[in-house]
N, C-alpha and C positions, 0 to 999 in steps of 0.2 A: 503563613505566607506574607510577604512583603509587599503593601502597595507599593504605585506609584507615587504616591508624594511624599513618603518615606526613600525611596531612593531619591527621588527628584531633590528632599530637605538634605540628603548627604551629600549631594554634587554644589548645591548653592554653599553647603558650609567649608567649604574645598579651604579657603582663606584660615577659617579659627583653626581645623583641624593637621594641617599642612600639607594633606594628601599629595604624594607623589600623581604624574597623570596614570599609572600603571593601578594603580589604588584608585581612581577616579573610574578609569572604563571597567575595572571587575564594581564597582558601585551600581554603576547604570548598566552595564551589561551580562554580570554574572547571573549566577543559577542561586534564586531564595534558598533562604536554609536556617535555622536554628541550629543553634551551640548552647549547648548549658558550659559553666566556665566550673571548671573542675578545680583548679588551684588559681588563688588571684595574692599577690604580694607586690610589697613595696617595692622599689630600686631605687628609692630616696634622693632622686632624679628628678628636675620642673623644668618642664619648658614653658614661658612664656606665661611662669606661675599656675602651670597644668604640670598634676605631677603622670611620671610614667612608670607604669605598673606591670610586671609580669604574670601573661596567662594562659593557661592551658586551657584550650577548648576540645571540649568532646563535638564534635559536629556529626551533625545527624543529617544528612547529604546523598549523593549518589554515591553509589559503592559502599556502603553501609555505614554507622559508627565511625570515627579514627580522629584521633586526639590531633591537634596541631599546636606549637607553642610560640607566643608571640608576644611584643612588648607594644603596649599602644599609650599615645600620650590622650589623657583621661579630663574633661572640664569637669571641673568643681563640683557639677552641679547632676555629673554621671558617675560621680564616684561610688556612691548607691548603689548602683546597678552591678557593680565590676566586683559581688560577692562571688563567693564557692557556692556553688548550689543554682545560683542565680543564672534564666534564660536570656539571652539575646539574640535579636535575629542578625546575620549576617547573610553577606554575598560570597560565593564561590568562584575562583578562576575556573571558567570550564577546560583551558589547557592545562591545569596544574593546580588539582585540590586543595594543597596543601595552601596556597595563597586565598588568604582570605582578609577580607573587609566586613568589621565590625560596625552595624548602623544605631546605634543609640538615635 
C-alpha cells in the first residue's frame, strides 16, 4: 500500500515530472495498487534529458490482474526501477482502470 508521503512526494514533483492536472488528482486521489512491469523498452526519446520508455504494466487492482501499456518519461536516477520483472506501486483512476499513475 501506498502512504501518504509517497503520494503527497508525487504531487510536490508535479514540476520535474510534467504531470498533466488529470495525472495529478489520480496521484492524490486514486485507488493504491502495485504493477509489476512486464515489458519495459527504449523509444530513444529525452525529454528534458529524461529519457522515455515504454511499458506494460500487469496491475494488480480492483477487478483483478489486466495489463495497461504506457509511455512514461523516466529521471535518471528511476531508470533502475523501470525493469521487466520489476514492482512498482502505482495510483488507479477509480472512473477508468486503465489510467494509471506511476509513483517512484
Amino acid at each position: 500500500m501506498i502512504n501518504a508521503y509517497r503520494k503527497d512526494e508525487a504531487i510536490k514533483t508535479d514540476r520535474l515530472f510534467q504531470r498533466t492536472p488529470a495525472q495529478l488528482w489520480v496521484a492524490k486521489s486514486g485507488i493504491p495498487a502495485r504493477a509489476r512491469i512486464v515489458v519495459a523498452s527504449q523509444t530513444n526519446t529525452m525529454t528534458n534529458q529524461r529519457p522515455l520508455v515504454d511499458l506494460v504494466l500487469e496491475v494488480d487492482g480492483p477487478g483483478a490482474p489486466y495489463q495497461v501499456h504506457m509511455q512514461l518519461v523516466v529521471s535518471l536516477l528511476d531508470v533502475g526501477a523501470c525493469q521487466s520483472g520489476s514492482t512498482v506501486d502505482v495510483m488507479i483512476d477509480p472512473k477508468n482502470r486503465n489510467d494509471v499513475v506511476v509513483l517512484f
